[in-house]
C-alpha positions as CSV (number, residue, x, y, z in Angstrom):
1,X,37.3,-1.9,9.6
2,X,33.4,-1.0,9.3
3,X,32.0,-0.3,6.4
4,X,32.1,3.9,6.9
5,X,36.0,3.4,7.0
6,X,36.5,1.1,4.1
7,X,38.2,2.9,1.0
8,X,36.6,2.4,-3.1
9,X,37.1,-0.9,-4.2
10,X,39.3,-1.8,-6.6
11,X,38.4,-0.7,-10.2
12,X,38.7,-4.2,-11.7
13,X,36.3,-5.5,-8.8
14,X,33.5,-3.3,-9.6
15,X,34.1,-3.9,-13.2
16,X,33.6,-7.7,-12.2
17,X,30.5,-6.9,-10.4
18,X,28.7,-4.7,-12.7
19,X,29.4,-7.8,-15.1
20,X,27.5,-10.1,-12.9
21,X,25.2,-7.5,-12.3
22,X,24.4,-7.1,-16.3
23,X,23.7,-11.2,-16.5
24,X,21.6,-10.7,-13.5
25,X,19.6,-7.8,-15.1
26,X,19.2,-10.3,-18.1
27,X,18.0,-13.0,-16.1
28,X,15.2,-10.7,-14.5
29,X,14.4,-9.1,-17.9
30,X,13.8,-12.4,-19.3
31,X,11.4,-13.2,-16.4
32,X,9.8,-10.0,-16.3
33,X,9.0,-9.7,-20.0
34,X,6.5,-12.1,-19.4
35,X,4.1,-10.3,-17.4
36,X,3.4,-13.4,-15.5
37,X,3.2,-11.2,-12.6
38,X,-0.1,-9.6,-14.0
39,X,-3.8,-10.3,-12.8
40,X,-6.4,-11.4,-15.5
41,X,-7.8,-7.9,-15.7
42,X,-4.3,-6.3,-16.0
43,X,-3.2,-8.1,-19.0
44,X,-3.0,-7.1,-22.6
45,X,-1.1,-3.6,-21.5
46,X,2.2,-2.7,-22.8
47,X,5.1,-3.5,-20.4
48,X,6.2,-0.3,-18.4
49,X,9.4,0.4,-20.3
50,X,12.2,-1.8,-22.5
51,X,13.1,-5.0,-20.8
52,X,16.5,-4.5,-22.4
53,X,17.5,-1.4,-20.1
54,X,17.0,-3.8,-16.7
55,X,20.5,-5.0,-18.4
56,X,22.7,-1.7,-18.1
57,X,20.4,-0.6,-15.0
58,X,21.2,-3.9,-12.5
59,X,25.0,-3.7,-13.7
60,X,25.0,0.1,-12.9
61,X,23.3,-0.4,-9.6
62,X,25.8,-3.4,-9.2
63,X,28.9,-1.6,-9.6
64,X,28.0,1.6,-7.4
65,X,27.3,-1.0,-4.5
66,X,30.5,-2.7,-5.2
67,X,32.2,0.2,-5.2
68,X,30.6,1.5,-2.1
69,X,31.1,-1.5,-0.1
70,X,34.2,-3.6,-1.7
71,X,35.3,-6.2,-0.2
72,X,34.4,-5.4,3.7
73,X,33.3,-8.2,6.1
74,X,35.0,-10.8,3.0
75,X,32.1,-10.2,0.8
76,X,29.1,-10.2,3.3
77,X,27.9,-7.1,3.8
78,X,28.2,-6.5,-0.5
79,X,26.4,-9.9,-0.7
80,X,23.4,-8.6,1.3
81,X,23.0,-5.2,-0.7
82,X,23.3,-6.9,-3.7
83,X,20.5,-9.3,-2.6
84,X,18.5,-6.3,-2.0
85,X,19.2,-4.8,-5.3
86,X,17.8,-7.4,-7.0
87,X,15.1,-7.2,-5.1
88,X,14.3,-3.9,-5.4
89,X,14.9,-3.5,-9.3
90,X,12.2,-6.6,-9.5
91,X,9.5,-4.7,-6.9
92,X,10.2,-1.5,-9.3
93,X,9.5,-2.9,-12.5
94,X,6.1,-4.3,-11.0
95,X,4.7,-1.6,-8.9
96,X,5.6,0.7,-11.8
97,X,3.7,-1.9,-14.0
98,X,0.7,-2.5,-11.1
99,X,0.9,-0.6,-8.5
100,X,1.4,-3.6,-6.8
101,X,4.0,-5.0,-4.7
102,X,3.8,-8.7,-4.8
103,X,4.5,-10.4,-1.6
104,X,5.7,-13.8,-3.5
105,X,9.2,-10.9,-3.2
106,X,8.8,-9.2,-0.4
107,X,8.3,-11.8,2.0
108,X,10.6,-14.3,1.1
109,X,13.3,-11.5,0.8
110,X,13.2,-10.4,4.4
111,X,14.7,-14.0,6.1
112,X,17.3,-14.1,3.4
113,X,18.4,-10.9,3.6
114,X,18.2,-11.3,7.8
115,X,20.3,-14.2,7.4
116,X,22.3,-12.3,5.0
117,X,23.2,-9.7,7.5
118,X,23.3,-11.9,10.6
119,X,26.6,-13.2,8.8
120,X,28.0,-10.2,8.0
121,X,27.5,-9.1,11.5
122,X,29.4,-12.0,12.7
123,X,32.1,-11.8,9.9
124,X,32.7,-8.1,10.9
125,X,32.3,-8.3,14.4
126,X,29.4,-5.9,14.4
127,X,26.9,-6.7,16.4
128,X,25.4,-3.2,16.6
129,X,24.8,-3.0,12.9
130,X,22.7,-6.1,13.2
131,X,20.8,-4.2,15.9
132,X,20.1,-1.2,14.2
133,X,18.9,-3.2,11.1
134,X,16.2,-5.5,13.5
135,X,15.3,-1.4,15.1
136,X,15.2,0.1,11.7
137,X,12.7,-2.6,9.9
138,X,10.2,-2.3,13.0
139,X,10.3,1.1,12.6
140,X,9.6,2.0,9.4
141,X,7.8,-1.6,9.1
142,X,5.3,0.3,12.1
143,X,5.4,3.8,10.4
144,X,4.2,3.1,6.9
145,X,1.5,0.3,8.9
146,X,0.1,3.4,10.6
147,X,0.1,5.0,6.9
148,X,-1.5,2.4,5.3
149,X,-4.6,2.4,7.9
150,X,-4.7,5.6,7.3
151,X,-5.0,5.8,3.3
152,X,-7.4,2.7,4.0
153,X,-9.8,5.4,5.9
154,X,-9.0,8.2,2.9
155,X,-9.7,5.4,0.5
156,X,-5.9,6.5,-0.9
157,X,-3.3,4.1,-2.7
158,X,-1.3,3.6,0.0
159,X,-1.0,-0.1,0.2
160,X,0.5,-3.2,2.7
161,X,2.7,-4.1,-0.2
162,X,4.6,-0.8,0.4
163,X,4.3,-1.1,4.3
164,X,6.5,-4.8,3.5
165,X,8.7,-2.8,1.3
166,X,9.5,-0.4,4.1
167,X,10.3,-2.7,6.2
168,X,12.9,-4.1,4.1
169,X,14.7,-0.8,3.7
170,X,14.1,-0.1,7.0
171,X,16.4,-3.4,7.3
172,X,19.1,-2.8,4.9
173,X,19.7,1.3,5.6
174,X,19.0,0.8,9.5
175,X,22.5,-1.6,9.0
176,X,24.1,1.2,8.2
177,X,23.4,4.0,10.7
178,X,20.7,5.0,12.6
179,X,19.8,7.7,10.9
180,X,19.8,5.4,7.6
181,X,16.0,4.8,7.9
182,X,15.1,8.5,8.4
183,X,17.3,9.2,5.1
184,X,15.4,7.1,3.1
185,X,11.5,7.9,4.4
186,X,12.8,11.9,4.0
187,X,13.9,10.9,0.9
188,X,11.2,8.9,-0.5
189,X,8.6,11.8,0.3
190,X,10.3,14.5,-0.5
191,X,11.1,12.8,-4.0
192,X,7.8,11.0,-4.7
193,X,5.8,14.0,-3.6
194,X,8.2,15.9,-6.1
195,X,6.9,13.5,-8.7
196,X,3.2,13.8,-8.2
197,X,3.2,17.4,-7.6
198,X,5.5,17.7,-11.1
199,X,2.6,15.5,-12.6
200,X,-0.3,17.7,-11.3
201,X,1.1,21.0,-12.4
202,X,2.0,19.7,-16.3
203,X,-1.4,18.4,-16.4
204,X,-0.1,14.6,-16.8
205,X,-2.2,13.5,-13.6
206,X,-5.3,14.5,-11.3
207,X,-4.7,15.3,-7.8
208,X,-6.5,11.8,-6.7
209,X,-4.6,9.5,-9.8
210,X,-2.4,6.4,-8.4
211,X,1.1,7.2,-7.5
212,X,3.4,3.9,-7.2
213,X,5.3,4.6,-4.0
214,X,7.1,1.5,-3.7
215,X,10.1,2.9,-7.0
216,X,10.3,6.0,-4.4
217,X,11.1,4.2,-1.3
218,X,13.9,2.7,-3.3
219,X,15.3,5.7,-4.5
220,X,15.2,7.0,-0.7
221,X,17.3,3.6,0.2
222,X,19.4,3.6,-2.9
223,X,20.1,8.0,-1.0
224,X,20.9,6.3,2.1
225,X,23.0,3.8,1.3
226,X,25.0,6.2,-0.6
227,X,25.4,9.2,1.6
228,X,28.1,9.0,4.4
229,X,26.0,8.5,7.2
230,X,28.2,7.2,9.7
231,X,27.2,4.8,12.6
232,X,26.6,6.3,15.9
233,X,27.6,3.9,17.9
């Protein structure tokens, strides 16, 4: 059974992961809080929102990927998104904080969650998946390089933290489908150019004010891992 085929999992499952997901959330609040994170000219600013609501947030986001994925591959394939959402609620909170995305995360997260998938490809038998997933994180990985050369030239925001970032989804949506990457990249510029523009035009921003992208590129994986994009192979 892949995981395009797999029905909801059962109620009481999700209800036990969006538990685990809440302690989690604690766990990173607690961390967070600190600001350690922060460079010596970036302290003393208020934090970017309530620590408390990484609690409800990482259970939420815990749930919908247990009830997405269940049980298939015996745990695997969950265990690697669930990686990832950890990750990525971590990378938020900074880069909405910085505008920085702190390879001390990103870099250590792509062997894990390699490894991560590597087992679930063997536990599912899928050895396309893995495939797409290597394909999908040089893609995007290449894409947003290219991007960030470019905003280095335009002297715009666009930094290597985000081109790391992409490569991850690139990693974890690729997984999915082929078409998982392209999802999320749409996705991410559609939405985050939705945000700026929103900003501009209510007088919140200037046209040439920092946007964090990183936040946006998880939203666009968070859209592609929940839309039913099937595998084509």
């Amino acid at each position: 059974m892949t995981w395009a085929q797999a029905p909801g999992a059962p109620m009481w499952f999700v209800a036990v992961v969006a538990l685990l997901g809440a302690v989690v959330g604690r766990l990173l609040a607690t961390r967070l809080a600190t600001a350690g994170y922060r460079l010596d000219d970036e302290a003393g600013r208020p934090l970017p929102f309530a620590p408390g609501l990484l609690v409800p947030l990482t259970g939420l986001v815990w749930a919908v990927l247990g009830w997405r994925f269940g049980t298939v591959a015996h745990g695997t394939v969950l265990a690697a998104y669930l990686t990832f959402a950890t990750v990525g609620m971590a990378l938020l909170w900074v880069d909405v904080d910085v505008h920085r995305l702190p390879t001390g995360l990103t870099r250590p997260a792509l062997p894990v969650l390699a490894v991560q998938l590597t087992l679930a490809s063997a536990a599912s038998g899928d050895g396309a998946a893995l495939v797409r997933a290597v394909a999908g994180a040089v893609a995007l990985w290449l894409l947003h390089l290219a991007l960030a050369l470019l905003a280095a030239l335009l002297r715009s925001g666009f930094g290597r933290g985000d081109v790391s970032l992409a490569g991850l989804v690139g990693l974890m949506t690729g997984y999915l489908a082929w078409w998982g990457p392209v999802v999320a990249t749409y996705a991410a510029f559609l939405l985050g150019g939705a945000w700026a523009g929103g900003r501009v035009l209510l007088r919140r921003a200037g046209r040439r004010d920092a946007v964090a992208f990183g936040p946006w590129l998880l939203v666009g994986a968070a859209v592609a891992l929940l839309v039913e994009v099937r595998p084509l192979l």
